[in-house]
Backbone atoms as SQL, in Angstrom:
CREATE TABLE atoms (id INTEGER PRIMARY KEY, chain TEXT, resi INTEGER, resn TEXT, atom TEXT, x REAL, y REAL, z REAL);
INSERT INTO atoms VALUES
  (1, 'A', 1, 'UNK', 'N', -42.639, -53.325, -27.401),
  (2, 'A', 1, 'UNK', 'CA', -41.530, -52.906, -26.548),
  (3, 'A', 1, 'UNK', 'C', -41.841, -53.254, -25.092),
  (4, 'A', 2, 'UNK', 'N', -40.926, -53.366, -24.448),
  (5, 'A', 2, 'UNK', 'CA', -40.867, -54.457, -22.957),
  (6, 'A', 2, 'UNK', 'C', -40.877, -52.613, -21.891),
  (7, 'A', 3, 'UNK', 'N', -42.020, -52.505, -21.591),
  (8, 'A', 3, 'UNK', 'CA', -42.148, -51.316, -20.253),
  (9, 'A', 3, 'UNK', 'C', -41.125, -51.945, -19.204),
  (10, 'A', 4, 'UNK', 'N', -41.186, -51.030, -18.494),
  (11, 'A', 4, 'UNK', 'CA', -40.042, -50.944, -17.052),
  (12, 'A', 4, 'UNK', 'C', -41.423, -51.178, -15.941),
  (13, 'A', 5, 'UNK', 'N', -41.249, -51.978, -14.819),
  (14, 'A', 5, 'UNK', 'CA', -41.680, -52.032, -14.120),
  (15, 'A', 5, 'UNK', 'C', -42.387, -51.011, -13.343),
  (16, 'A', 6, 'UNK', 'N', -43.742, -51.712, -12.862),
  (17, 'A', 6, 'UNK', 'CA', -44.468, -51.102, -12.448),
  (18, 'A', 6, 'UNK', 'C', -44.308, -50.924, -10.960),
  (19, 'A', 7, 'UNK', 'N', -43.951, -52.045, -10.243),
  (20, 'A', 7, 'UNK', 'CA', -42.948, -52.316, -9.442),
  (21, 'A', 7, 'UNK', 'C', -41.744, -52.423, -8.981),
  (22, 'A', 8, 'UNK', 'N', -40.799, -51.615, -8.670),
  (23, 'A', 8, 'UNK', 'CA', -38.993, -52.465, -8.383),
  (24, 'A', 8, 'UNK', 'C', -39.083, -53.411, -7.081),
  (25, 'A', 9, 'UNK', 'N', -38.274, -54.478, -7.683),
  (26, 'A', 9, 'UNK', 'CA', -38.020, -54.960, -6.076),
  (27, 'A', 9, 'UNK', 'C', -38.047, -54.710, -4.954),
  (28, 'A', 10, 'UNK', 'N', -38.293, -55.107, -4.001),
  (29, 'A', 10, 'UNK', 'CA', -38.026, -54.702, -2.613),
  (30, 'A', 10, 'UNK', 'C', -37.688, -55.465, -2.162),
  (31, 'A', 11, 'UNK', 'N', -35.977, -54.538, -1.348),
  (32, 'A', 11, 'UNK', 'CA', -35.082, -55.377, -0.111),
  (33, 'A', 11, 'UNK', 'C', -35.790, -56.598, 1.053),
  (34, 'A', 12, 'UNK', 'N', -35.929, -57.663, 1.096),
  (35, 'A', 12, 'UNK', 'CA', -36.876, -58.164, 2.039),
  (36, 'A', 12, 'UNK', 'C', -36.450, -58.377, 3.652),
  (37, 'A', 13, 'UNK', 'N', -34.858, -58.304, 3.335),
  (38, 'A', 13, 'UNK', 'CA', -34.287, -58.835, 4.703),
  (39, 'A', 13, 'UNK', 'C', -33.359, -57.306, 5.259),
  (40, 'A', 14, 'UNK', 'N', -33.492, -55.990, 5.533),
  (41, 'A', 14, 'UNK', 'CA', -33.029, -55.022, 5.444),
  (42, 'A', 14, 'UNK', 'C', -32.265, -55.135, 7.380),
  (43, 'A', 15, 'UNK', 'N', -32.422, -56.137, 7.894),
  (44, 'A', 15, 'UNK', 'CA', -32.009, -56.416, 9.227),
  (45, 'A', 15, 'UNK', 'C', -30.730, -56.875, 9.117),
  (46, 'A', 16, 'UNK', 'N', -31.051, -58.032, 8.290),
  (47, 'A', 16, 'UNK', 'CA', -29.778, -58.945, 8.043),
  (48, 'A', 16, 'UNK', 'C', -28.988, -58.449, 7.009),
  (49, 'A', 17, 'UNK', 'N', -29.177, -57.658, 6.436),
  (50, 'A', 17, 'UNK', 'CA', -27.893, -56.800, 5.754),
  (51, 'A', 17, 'UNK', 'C', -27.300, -56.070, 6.562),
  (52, 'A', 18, 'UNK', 'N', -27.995, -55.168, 7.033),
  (53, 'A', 18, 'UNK', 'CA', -27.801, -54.363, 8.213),
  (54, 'A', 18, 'UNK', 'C', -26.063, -55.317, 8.910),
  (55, 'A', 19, 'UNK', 'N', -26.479, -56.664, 9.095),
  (56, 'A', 19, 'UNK', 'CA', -25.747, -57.138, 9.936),
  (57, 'A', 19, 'UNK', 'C', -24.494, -57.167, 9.396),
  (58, 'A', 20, 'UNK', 'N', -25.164, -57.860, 7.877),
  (59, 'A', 20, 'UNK', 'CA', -23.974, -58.515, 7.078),
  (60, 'A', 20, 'UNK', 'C', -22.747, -57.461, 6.992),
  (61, 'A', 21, 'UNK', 'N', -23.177, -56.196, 6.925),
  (62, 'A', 21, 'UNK', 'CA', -22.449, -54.969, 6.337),
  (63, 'A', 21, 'UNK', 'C', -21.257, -54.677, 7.478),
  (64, 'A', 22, 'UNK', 'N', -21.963, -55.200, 8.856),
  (65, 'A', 22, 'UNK', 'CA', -21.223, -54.317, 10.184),
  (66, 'A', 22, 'UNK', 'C', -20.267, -55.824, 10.026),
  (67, 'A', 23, 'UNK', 'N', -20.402, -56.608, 9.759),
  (68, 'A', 23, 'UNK', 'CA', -19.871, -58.467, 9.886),
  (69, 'A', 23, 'UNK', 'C', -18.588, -58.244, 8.793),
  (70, 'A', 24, 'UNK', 'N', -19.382, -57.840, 7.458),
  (71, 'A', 24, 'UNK', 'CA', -18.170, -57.650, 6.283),
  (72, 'A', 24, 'UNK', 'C', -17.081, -56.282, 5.986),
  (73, 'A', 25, 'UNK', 'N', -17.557, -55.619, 7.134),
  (74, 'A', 25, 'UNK', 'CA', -16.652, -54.393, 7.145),
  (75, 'A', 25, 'UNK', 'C', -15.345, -54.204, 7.273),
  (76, 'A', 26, 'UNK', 'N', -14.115, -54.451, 6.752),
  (77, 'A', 26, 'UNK', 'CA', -12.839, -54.924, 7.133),
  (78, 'A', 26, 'UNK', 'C', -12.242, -54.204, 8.344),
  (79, 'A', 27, 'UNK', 'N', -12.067, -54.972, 9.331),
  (80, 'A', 27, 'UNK', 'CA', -11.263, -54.372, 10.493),
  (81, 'A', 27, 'UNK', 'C', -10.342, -53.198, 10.780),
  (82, 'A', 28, 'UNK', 'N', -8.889, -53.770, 9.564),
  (83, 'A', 28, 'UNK', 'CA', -8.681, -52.269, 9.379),
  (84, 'A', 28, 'UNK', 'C', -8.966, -51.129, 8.790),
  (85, 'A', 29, 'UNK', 'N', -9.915, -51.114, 7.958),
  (86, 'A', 29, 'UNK', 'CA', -10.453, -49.681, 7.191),
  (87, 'A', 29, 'UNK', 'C', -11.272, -49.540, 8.400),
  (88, 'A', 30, 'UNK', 'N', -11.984, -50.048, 9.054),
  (89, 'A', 30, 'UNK', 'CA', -13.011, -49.782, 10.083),
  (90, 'A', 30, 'UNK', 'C', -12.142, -48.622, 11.028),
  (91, 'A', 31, 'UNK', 'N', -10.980, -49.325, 11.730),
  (92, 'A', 31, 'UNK', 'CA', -10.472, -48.684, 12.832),
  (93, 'A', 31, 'UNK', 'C', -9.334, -47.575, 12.106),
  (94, 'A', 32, 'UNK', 'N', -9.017, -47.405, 11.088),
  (95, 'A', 32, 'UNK', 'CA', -7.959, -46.361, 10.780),
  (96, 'A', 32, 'UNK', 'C', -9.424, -45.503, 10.046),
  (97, 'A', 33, 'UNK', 'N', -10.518, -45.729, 10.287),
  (98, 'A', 33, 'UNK', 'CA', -11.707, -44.276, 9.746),
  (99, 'A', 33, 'UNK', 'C', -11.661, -44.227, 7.984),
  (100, 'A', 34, 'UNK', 'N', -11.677, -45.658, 7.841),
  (101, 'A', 34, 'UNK', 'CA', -11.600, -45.510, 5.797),
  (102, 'A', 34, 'UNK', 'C', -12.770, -46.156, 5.532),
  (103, 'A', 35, 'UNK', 'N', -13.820, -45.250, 5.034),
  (104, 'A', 35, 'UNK', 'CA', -14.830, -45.339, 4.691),
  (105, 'A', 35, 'UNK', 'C', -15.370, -45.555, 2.922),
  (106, 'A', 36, 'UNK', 'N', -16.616, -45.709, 2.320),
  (107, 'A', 36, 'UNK', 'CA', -16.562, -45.452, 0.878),
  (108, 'A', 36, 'UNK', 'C', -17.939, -46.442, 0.585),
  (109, 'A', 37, 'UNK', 'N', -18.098, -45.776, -0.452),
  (110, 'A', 37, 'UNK', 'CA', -19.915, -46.130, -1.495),
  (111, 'A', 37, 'UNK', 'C', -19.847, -47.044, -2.376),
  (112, 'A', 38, 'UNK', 'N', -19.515, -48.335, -2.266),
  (113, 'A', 38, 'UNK', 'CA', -19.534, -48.956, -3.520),
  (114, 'A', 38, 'UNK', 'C', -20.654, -49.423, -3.825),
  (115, 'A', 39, 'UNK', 'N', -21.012, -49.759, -5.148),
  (116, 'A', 39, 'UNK', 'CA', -22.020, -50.108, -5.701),
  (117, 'A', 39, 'UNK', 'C', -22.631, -50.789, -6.415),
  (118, 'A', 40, 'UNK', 'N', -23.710, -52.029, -6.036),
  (119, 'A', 40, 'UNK', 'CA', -23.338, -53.346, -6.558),
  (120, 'A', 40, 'UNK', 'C', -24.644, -53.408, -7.496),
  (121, 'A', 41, 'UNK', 'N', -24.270, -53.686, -8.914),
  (122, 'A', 41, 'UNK', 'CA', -25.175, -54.128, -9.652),
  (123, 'A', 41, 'UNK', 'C', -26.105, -55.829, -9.451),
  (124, 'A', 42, 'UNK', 'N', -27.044, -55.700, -9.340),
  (125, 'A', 42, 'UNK', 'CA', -27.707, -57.153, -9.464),
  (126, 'A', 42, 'UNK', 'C', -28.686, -57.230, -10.359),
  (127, 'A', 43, 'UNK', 'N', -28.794, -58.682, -10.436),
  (128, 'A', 43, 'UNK', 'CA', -29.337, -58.849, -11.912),
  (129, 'A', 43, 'UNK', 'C', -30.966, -59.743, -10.828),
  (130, 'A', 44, 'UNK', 'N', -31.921, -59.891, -11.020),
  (131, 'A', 44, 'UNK', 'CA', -33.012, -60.460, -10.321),
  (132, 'A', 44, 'UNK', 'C', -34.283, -60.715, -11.226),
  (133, 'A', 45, 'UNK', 'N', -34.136, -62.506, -11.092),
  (134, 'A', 45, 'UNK', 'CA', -35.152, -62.766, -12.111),
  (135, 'A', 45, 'UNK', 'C', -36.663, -62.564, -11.552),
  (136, 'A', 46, 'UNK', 'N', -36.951, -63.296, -12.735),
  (137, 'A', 46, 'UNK', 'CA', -39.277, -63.357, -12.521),
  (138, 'A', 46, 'UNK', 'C', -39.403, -63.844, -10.827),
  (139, 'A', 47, 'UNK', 'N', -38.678, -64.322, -10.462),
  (140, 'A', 47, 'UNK', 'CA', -38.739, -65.428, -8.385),
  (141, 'A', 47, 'UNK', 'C', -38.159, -64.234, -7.376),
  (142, 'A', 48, 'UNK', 'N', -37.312, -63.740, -8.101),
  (143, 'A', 48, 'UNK', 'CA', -37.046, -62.254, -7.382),
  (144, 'A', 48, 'UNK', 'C', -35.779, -63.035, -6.724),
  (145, 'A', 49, 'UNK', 'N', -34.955, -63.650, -7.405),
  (146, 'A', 49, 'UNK', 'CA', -33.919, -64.328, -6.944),
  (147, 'A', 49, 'UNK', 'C', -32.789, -63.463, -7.859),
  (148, 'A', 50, 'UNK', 'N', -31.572, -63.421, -7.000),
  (149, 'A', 50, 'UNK', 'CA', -30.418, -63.018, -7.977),
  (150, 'A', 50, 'UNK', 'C', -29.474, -63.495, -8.894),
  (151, 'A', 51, 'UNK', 'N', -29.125, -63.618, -10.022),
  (152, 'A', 51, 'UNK', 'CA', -28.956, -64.881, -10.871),
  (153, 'A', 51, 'UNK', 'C', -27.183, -64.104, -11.294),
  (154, 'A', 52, 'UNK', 'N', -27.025, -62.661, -10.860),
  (155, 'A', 52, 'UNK', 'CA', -25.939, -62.068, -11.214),
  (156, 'A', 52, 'UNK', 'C', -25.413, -60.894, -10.221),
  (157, 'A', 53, 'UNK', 'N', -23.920, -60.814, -9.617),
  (158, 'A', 53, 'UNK', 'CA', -23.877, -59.745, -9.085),
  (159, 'A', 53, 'UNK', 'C', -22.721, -59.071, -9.301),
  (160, 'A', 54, 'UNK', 'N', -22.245, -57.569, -9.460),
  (161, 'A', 54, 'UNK', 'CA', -21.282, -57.190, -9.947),
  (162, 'A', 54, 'UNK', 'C', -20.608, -56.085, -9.204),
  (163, 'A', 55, 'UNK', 'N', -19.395, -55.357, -9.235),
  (164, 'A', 55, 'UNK', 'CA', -19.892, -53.774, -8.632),
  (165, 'A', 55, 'UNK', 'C', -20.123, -53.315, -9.728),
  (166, 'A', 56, 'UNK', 'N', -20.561, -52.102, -9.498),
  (167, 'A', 56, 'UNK', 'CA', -20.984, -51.342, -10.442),
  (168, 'A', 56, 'UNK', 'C', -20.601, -49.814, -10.701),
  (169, 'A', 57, 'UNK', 'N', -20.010, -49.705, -9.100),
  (170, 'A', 57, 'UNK', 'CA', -19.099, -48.609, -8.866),
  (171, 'A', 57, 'UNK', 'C', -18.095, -48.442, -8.127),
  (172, 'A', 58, 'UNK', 'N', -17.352, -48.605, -8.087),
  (173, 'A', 58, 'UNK', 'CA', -16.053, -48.942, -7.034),
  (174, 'A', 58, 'UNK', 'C', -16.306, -48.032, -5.703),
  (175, 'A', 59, 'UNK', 'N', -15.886, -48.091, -4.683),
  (176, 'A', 59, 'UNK', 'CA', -15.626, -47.013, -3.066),
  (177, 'A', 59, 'UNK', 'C', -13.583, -46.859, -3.590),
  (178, 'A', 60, 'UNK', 'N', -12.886, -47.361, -4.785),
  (179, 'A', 60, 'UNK', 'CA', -11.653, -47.286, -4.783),
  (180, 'A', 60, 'UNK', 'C', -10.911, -47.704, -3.701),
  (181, 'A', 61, 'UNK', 'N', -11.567, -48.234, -2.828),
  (182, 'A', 61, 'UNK', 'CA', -10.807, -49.434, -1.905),
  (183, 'A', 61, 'UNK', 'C', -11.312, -50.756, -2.203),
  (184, 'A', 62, 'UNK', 'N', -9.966, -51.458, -2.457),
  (185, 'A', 62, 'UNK', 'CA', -10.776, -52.823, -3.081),
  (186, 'A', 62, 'UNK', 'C', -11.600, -53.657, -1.894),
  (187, 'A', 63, 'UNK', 'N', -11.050, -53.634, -0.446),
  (188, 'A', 63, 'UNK', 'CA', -11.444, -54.494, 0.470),
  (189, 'A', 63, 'UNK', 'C', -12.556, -53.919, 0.990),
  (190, 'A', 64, 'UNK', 'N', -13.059, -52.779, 0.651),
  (191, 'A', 64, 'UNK', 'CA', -14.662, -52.235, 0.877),
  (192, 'A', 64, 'UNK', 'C', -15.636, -52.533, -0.873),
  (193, 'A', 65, 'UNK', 'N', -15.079, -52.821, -1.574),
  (194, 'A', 65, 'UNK', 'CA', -15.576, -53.458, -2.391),
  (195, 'A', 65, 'UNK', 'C', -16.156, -55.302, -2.568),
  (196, 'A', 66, 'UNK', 'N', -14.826, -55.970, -1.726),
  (197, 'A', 66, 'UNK', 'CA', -14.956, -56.948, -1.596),
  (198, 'A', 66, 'UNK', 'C', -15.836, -56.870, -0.465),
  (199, 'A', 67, 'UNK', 'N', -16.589, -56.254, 0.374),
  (200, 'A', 67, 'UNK', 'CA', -17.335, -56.156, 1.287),
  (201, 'A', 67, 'UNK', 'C', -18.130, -56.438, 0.842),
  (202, 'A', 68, 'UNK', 'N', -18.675, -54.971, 0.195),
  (203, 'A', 68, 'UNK', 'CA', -19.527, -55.056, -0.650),
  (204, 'A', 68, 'UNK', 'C', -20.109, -56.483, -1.277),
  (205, 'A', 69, 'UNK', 'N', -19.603, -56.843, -2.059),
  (206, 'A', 69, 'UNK', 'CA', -19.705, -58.065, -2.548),
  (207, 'A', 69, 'UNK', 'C', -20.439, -59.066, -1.786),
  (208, 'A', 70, 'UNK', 'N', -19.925, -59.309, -0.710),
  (209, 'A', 70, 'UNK', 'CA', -19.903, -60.509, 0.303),
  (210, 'A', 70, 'UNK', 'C', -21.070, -59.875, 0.892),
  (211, 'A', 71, 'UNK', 'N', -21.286, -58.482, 1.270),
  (212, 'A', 71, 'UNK', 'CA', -22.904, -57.865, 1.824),
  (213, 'A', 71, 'UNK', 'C', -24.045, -58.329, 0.684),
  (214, 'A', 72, 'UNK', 'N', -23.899, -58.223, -0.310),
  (215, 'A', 72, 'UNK', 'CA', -24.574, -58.574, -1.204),
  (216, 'A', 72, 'UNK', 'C', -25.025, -59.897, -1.695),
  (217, 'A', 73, 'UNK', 'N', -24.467, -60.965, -1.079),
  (218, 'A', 73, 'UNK', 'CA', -24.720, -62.348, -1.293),
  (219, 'A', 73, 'UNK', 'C', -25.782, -62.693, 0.061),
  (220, 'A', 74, 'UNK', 'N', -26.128, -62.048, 0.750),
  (221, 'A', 74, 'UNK', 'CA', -27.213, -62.082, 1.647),
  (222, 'A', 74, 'UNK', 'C', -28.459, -61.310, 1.146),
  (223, 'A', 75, 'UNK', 'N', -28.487, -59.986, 0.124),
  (224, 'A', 75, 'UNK', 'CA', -29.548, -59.591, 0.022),
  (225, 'A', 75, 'UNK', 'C', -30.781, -60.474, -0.963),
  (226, 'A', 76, 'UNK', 'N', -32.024, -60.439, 0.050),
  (227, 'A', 76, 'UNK', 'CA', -33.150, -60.519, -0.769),
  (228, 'A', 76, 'UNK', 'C', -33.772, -59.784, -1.146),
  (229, 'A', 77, 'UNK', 'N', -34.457, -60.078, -2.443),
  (230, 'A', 77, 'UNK', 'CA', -35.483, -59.282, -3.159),
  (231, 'A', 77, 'UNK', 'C', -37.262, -59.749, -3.191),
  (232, 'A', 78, 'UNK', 'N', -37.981, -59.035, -3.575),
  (233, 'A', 78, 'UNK', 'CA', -39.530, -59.373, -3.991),
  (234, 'A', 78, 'UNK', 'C', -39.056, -59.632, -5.615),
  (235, 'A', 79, 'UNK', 'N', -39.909, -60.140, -6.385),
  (236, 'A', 79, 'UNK', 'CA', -39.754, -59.845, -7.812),
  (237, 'A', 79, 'UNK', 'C', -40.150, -58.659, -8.131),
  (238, 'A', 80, 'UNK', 'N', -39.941, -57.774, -9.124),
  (239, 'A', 80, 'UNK', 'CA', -40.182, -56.823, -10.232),
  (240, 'A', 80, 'UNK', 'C', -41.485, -57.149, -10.686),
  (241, 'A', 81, 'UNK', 'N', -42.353, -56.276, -10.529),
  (242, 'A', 81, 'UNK', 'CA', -43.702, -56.463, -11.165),
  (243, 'A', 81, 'UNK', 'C', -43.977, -55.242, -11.855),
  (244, 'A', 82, 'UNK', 'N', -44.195, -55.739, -13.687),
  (245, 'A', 82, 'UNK', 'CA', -45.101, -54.937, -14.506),
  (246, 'A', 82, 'UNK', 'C', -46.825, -55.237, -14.417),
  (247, 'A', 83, 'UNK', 'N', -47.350, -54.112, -14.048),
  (248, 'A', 83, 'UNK', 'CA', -48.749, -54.460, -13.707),
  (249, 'A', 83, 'UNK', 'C', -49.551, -55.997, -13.440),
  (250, 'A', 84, 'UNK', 'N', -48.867, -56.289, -12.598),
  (251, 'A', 84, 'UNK', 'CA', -48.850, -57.793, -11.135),
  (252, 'A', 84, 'UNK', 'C', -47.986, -58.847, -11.736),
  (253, 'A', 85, 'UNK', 'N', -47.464, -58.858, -13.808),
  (254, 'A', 85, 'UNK', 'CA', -46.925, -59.629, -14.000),
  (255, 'A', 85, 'UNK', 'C', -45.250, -59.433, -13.454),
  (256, 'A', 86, 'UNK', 'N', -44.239, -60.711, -13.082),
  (257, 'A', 86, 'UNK', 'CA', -43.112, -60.550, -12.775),
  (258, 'A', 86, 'UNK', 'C', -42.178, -60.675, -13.928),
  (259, 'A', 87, 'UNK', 'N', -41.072, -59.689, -13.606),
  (260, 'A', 87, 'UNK', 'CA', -40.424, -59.363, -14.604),
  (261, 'A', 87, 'UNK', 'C', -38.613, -59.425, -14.174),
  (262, 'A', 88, 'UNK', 'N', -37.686, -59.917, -15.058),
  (263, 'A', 88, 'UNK', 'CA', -36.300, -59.756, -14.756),
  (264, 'A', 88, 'UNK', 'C', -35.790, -58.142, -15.062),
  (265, 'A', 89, 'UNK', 'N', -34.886, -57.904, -13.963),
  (266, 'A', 89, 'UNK', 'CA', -34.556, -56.341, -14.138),
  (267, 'A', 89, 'UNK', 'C', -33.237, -56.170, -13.367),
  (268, 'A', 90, 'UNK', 'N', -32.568, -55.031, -13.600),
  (269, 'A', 90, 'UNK', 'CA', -31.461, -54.964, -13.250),
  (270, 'A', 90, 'UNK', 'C', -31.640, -54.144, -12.078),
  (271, 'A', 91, 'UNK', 'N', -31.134, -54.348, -10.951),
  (272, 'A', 91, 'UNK', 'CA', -31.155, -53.260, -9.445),
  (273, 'A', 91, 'UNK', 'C', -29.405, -52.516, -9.199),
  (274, 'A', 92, 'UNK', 'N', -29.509, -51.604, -8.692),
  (275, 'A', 92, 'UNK', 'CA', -28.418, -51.018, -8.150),
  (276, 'A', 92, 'UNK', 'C', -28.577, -50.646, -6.837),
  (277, 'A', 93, 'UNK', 'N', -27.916, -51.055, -5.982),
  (278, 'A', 93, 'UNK', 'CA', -27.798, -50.648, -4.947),
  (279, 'A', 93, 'UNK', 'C', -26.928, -50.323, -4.457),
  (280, 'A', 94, 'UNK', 'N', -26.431, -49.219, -3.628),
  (281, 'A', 94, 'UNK', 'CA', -25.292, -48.524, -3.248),
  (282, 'A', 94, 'UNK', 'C', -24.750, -49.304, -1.167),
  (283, 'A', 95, 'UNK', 'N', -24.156, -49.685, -1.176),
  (284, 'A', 95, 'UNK', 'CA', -23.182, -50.194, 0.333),
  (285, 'A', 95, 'UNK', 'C', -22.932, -48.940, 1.003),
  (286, 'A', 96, 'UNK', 'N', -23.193, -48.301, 1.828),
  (287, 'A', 96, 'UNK', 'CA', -22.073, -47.159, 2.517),
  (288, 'A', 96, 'UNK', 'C', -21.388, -47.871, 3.560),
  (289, 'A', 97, 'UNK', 'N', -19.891, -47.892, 3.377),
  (290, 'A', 97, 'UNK', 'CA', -19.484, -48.149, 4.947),
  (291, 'A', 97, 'UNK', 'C', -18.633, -47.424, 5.337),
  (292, 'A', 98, 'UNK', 'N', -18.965, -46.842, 6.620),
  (293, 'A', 98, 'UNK', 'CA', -18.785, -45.579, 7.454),
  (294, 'A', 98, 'UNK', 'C', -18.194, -45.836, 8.489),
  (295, 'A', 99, 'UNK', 'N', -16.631, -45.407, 9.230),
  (296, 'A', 99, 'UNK', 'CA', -16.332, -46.073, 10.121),
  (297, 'A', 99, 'UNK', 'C', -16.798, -45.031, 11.351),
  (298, 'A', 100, 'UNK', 'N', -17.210, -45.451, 12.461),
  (299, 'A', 100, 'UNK', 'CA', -17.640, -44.753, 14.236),
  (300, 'A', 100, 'UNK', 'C', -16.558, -44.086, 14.388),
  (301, 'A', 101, 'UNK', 'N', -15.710, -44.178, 13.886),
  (302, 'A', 101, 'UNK', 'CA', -14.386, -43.227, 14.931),
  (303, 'A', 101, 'UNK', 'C', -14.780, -42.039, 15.561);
C-alpha cells in the first residue's frame, strides 16, 4: 500500500501569489465589498510541477472563482516527499479574497 507523504509540498513563490490574487481580484466584487473562499484542487507530480487544476469548492461567485483559477496558474510547489523519495499527490488550497472597503 502507497503511504501519504512524509512531506506535503511547499508553496515556493508565496510573494507572487500574493500578487497574482490582488492582480486577479475582479474590480467589481472588489469595490461593491464581495468577498469569498474558493478552493482549488491541484494535482502535483514527482518535479513538484502541476499537471491538473480544478476548484474544488466554489466562493458561489463565479468571477472569484475564475480568480481563483487564474491565481492558481502562478502557484509553485516543492515535490511531495515520502521519506526523501518524491511522490504525486493531490493539494488543496483555499484563495480568500477579501475586499478593503
Amino acid at each position: 500500500s502507497e503511504g501519504g507523504p512524509t512531506r506535503r509540498p511547499q508553496i515556493l513563490n508565496r510573494a507572487e501569489v500574493s500578487r497574482s490574487m490582488v492582480a486577479n481580484y475582479p474590480r467589481a466584487e472588489r469595490e461593491n465589498g464581495i468577498g469569498g473562499d474558493p478552493t482549488v484542487w491541484f494535482r502535483v507530480n514527482e518535479e513538484g510541477d502541476v499537471t491538473f487544476r480544478q476548484i474544488a469548492s466554489s466562493s458561489n461567485e463565479c468571477n472569484l472563482d475564475v480568480a481563483a483559477l487564474a491565481t492558481a496558474e502562478v502557484v509553485r510547489f516543492s515535490p511531495a516527499l515520502n521519506n526523501g523519495v518524491p511522490l504525486e499527490v493531490w493539494v488543496e488550497l483555499p484563495f480568500s479574497f477579501r475586499s478593503r472597503r
